[in-house]
N, C-alpha and C positions, 0 to 999 in steps of 0.2 A: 364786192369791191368796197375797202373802206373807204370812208369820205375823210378829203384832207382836211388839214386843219385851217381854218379860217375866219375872219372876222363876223361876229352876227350884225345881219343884213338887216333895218327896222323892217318891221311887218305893217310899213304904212307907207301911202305912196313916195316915192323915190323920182327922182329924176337920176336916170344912170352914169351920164357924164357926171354929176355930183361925185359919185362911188369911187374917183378914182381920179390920180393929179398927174400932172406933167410934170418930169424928172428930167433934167438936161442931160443931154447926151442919152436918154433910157429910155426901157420900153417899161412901163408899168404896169401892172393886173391886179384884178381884185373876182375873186370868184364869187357869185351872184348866188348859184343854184348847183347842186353835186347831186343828182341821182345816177342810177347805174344805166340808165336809159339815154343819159345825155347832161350837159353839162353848160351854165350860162356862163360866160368873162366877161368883164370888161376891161379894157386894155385902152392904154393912154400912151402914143409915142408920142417923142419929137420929132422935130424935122429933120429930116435924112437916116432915122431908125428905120430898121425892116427885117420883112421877116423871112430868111434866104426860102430860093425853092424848094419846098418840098412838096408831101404826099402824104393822107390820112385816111385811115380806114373805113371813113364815117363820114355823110355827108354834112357841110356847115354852112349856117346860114350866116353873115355877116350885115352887120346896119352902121352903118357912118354915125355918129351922133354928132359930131362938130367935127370941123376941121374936112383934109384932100386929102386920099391917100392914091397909089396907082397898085393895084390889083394885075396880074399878071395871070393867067389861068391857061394853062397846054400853050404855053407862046403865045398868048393875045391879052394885050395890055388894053385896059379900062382905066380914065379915073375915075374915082367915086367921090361925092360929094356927099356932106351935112344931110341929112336925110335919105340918102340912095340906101339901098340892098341888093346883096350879091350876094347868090347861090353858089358854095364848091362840093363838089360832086367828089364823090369818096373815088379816091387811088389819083387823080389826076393834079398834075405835080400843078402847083402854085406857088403864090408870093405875095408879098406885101411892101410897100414901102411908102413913106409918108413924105407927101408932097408939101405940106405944112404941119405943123403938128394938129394930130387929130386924135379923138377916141373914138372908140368902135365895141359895138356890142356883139360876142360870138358866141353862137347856138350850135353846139355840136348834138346830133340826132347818131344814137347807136341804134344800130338792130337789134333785138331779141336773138 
């Protein structure tokens, strides 16, 4: 797999809402980490961006870092808040949408 092309990340600590800004009207990203194993984002909407339903092959972890968003997973809505985590289990359709603007850190876990 090659790894995309992307900004280098300092090799000193970070705060990851730092990594990445709010865009009106847009959903922002900035890729953290590329291995073939899995993959870190961080991602910055505004309010009323999202991410329609869909489905991924791989399970991911998600963490609010500021802001509300509402999380949808097999038809059951959660919000998530500034500090919460949320588990998406690989093939099970999901969603996103931002309840105020928020950023969020995502861990995508591939199998071998």
């Amino acid at each position: 797999m090659k790894e995309p092309k992307r900004e280098s990340i300092p090799r000193t600590v970070v705060r990851l809402s730092d990594l990445v800004r709010y865009q009106e009207g847009a959903i922002a990203s900035k890729m953290v980490l590329f291995r073939k194993n899995g993959t870190i984002t961080v991602f910055a909407f505004d309010q009323g961006e999202g991410l329609p339903e869909h489905t991924a092959p791989y399970e991911a972890v998600v963490t609010i870092l500021e802001g509300t968003c509402r999380v949808t997973i097999a038809g059951v809505d959660s919000l998530v808040q500034t500090g919460q985590t949320i588990l998406f289990p690989p093939h099970i359709p999901h969603a996103v949408y931002a309840v105020t603007p928020f950023k969020m850190s995502l861990t995508m876990i591939r199998d071998e």
